[in-house]
C-alpha positions as CSV (number, residue, x, y, z in Angstrom):
1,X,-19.6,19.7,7.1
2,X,-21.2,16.0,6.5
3,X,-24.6,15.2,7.3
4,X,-24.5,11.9,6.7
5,X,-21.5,11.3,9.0
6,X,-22.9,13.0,11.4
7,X,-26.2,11.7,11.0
8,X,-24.6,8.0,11.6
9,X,-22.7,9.2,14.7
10,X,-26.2,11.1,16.4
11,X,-27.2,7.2,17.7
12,X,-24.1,6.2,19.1
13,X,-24.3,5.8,23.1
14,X,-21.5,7.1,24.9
15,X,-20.6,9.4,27.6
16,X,-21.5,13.2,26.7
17,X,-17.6,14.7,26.6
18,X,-16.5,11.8,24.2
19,X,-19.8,12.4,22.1
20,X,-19.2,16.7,22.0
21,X,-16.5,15.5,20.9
22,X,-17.1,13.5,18.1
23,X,-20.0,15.8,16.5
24,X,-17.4,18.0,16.7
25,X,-15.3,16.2,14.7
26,X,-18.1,15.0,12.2
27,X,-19.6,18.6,11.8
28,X,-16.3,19.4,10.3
29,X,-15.4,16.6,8.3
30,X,-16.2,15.8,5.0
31,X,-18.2,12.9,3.4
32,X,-15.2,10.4,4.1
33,X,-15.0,11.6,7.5
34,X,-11.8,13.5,7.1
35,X,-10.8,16.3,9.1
36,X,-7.8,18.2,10.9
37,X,-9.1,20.9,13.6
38,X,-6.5,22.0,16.0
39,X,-7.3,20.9,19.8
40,X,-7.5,24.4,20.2
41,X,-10.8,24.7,17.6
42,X,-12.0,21.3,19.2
43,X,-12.1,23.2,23.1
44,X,-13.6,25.9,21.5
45,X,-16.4,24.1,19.9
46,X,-17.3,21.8,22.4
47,X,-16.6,23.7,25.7
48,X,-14.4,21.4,27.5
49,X,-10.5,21.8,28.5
50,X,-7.7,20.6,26.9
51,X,-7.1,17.2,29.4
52,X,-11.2,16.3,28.4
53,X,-11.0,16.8,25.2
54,X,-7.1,14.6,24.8
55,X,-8.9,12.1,27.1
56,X,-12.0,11.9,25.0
57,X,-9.9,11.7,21.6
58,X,-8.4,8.6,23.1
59,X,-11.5,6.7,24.1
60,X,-12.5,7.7,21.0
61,X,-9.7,6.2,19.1
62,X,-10.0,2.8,21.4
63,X,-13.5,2.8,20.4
64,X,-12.6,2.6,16.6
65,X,-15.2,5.5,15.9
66,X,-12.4,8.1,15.5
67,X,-9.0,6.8,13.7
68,X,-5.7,9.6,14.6
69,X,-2.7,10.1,12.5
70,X,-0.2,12.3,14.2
71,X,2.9,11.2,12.4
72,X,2.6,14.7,10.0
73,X,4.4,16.2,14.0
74,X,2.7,20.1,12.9
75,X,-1.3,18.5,13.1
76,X,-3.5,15.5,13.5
77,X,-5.9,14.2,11.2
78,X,-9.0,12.8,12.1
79,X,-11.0,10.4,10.6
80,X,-14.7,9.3,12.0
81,X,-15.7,6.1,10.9
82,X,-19.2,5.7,12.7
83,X,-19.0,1.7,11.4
84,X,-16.6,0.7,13.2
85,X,-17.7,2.0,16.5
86,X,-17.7,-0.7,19.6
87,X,-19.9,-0.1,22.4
88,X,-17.9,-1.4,25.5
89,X,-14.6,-0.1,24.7
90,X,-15.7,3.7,24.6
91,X,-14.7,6.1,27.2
92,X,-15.1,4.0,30.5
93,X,-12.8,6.6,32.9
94,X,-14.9,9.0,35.0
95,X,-16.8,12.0,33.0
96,X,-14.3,15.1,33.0
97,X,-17.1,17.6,34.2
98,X,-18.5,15.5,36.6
99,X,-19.7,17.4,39.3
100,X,-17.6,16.1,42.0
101,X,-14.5,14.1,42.2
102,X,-14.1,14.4,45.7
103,X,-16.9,14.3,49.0
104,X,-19.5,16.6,49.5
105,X,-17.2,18.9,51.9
106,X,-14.4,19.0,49.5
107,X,-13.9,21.5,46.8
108,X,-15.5,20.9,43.2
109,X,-13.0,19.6,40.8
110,X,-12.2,22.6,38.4
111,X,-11.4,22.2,34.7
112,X,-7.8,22.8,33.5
113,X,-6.8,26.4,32.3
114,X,-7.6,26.1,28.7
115,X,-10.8,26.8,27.7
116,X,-12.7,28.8,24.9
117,X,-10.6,31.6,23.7
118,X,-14.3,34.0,23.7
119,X,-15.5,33.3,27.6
120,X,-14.7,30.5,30.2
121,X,-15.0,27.1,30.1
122,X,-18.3,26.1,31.1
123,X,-17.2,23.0,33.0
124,X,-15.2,25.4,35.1
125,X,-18.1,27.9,36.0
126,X,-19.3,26.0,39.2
127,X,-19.1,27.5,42.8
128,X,-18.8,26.2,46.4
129,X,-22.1,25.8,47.8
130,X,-22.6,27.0,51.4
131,X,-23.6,24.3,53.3
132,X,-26.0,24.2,55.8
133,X,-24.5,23.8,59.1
134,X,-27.5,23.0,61.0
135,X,-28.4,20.2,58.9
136,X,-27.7,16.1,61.1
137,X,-24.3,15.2,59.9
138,X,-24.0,11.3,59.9
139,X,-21.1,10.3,62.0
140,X,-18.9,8.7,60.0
141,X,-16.6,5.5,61.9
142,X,-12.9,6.6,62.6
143,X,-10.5,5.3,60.4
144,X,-8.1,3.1,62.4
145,X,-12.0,0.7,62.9
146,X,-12.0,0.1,59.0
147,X,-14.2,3.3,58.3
148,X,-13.6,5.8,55.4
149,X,-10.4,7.9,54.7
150,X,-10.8,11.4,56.0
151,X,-13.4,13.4,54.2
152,X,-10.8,16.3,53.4
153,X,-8.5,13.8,51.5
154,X,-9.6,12.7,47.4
155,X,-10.6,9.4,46.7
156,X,-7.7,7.5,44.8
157,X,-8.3,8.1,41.0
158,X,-9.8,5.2,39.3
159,X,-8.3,2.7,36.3
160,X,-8.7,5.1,33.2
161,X,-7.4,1.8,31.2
162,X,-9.9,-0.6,32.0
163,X,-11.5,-1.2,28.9
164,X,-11.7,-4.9,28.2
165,X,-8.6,-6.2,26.7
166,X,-6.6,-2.9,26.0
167,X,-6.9,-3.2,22.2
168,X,-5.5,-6.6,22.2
169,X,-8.1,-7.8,19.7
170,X,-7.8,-6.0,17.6
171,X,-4.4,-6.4,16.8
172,X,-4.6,-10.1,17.4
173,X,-7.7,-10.8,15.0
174,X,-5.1,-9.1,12.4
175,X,-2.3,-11.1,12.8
176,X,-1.4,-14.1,10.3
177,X,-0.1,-16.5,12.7
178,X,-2.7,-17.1,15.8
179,X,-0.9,-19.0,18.0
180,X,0.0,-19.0,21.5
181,X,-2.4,-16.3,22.5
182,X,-1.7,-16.4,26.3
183,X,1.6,-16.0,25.5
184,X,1.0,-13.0,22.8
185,X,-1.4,-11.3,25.3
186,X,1.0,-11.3,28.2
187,X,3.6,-9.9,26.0
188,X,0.6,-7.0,25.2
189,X,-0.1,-6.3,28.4
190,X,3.2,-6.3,29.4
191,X,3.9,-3.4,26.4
192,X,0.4,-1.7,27.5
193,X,0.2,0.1,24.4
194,X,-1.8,3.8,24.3
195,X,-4.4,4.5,21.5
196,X,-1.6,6.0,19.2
197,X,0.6,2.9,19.4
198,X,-2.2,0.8,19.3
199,X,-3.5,1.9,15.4
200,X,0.4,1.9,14.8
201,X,1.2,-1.6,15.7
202,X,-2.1,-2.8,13.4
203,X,-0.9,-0.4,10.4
204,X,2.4,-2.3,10.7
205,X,0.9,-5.8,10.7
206,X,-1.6,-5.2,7.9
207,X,1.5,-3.7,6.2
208,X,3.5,-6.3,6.8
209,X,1.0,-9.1,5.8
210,X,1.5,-7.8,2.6
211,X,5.0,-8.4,1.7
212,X,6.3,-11.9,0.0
213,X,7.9,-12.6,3.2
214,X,5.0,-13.4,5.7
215,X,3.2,-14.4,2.2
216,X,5.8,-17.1,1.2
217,X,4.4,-20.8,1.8
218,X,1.1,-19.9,3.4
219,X,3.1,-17.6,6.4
220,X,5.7,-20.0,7.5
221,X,8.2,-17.7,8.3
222,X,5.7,-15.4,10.3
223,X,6.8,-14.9,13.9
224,X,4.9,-15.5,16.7
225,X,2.9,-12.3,17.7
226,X,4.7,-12.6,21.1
227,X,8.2,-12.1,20.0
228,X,7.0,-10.0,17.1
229,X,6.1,-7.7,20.2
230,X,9.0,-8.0,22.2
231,X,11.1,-7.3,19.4
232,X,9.2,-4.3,18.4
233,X,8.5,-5.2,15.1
234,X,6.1,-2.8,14.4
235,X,8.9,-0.4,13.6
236,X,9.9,-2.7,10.8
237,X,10.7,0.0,7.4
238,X,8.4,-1.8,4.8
239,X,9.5,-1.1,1.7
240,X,6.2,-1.5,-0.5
241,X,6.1,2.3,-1.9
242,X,7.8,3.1,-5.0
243,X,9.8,6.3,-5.5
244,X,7.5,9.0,-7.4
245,X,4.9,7.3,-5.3
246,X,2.4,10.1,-5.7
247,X,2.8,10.6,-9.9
248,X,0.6,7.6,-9.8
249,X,-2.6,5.6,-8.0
250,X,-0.7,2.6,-7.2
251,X,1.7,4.5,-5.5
252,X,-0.6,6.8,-3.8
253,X,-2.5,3.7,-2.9
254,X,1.0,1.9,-1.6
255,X,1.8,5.0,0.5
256,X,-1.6,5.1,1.8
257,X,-2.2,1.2,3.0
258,X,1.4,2.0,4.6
259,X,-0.1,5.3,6.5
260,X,-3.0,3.1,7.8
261,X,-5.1,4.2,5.0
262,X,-5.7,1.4,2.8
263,X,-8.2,2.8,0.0
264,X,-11.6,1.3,-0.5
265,X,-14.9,1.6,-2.3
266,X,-16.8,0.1,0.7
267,X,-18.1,3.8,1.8
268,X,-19.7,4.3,-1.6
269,X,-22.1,1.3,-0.7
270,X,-23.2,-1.2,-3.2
271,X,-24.5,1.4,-6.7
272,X,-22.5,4.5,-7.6
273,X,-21.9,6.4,-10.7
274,X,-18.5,7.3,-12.4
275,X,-18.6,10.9,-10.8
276,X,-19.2,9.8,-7.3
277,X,-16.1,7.3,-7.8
278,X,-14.0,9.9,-9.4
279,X,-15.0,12.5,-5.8
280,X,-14.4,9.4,-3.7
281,X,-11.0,8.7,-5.5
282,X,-10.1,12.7,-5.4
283,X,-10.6,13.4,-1.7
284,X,-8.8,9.6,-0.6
285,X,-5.6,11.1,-2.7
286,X,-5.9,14.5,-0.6
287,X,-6.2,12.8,2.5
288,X,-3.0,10.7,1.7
289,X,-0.7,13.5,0.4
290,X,-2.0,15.4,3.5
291,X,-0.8,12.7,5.5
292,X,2.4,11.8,3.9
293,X,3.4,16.0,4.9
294,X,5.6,18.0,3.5
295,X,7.1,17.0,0.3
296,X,7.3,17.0,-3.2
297,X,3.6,15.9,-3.6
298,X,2.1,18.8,-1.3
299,X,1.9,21.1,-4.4
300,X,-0.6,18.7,-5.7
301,X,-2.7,19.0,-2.9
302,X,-3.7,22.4,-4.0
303,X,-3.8,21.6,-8.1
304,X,-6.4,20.0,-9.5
305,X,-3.9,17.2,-11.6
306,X,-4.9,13.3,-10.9
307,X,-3.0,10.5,-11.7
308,X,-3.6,9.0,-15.4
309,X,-4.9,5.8,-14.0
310,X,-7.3,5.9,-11.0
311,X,-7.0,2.4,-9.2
312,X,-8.9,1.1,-6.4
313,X,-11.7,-2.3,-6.7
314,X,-14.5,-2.6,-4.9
């Protein structure tokens, strides 16, 4: 548990399922905001289904509050990363235990079957009311004269994707060569990336930047960010991390800036001593042999070696 990552993510506005969510998520991570709970534990904790919580974790993730790595196939890690939160891209679909989702003489809209494995899921426990049938029922005009549809059919489900531009952005603000952006966001919206792909595509490019060959005479041989996404570029094998990568810091660090995890001091803020550095530098190496899965390197997750030389700079 981590009170000061929670205590950054209490004054954050968003809609309550996406913010259950996320103190969910910062109650159980630690002080760099690491954590992998099971979306079991999450419904559990927070009393929502399965669908409200999956749909929270990805306005969460578009957001930039909450950053996902599900390559490991067996779990998820989570990281919460209350800087980095943005106001109008968080969670902008309708509210999962919203009272109604259809008119008042429809049925309530009923959670999804998975709930908390101790009692029922509390956005499920509503009843029909009994209407009163004596009560002036305002005519409503027939449908054929422009009117509404019939009051026993559900209204068509709204955009869930209408945040503003999708996550283009993001992506685009960390891209080397910015030019033709109408071009580059037709080419996004035509892809219509989801969350996942999303922080994928910007691990590849900040990957990428690195290497000699978008580096070589100030990016000339860059490709446009259109064709980079019509090719798929993102799947691109960059070869930045050395074999034995995790019997040493610049390797763990290589294997972590190509995981998305790029290792920094920032979070530490501007005074620290040697023993906070040392903690900061221990859990970041967790997190990235975590990440990396099973392997060679999982042993040292468990024993207490380091690498001789810690890197990192502020």
């Amino acid at each position: 548990m981590s009170t000061r990552i929670m205590g950054l993510c209490w004054p954050l506005q968003m809609r309550p399922p996406a913010k259950a969510v996320l103190m969910s998520l910062a109650d159980m991570a630690n002080d760099e905001g690491f954590c992998w709970p099971s979306l079991e534990r999450i419904c559990e904790r927070t009393c929502f289904g399965r669908t409200a919580v999956i749909d929270a974790i990805s306005s969460l993730e578009v957001s930039g509050v909450v950053r996902a790595d599900r390559t490991n196939g067996r779990k998820t890690t989570y990281w919460v990363e209350p800087a980095k939160f943005t106001a109008n891209a968080v969670d902008n679909s309708p509210d999962p235990s919203a009272t109604r989702t259809g008119t008042p003489d429809g049925p309530v809209r009923h959670a999804d079957s998975t709930g908390t494995p101790r009692g029922l899921n509390r956005s499920a426990t509503r009843t029909l009311t009994v209407k009163n049938r004596q009560e002036t029922k305002t005519p409503q005009p027939p449908a054929d004269a422009g009117g509404e549809r019939d009051a026993m059919q559900l209204p068509a489900k709204p955009d869930a994707g209408a945040n503003a531009d999708g996550g283009f952005d993001a992506a685009y603000r960390r891209y080397p060569k910015k030019k033709a952006e109408p071009r580059a966001r037709r080419a996004w919206n035509k892809l219509a990336p989801n969350p996942a792909l999303q922080l994928r595509i910007i691990a590849a490019i900040e990957a990428q930047a690195r290497t000699e060959d978008w580096q070589r005479e100030g990016g000339r041989y860059v490709p446009m960010f259109s064709s980079w996404l019509h090719g798929e570029r993102w799947r691109d094998v960059v070869d930045s991390v050395p074999p034995n990568w995790w019997h040493s810091s610049e390797g763990i660090q290589a294997m972590g800036a190509s995981l998305g995890m790029p290792f920094s001091l920032a979070a530490l803020g501007n005074a620290f001593t040697d023993d906070q550095r040392q903690a900061h530098w221990r859990a970041y190496r967790v997190s990235v042999l975590l990440a990396a899965g099973d392997g060679p390197w999982s042993e040292g997750v468990i024993g207490n070696t380091a690498p001789k030389r810690q890197g990192g700079s502020r």
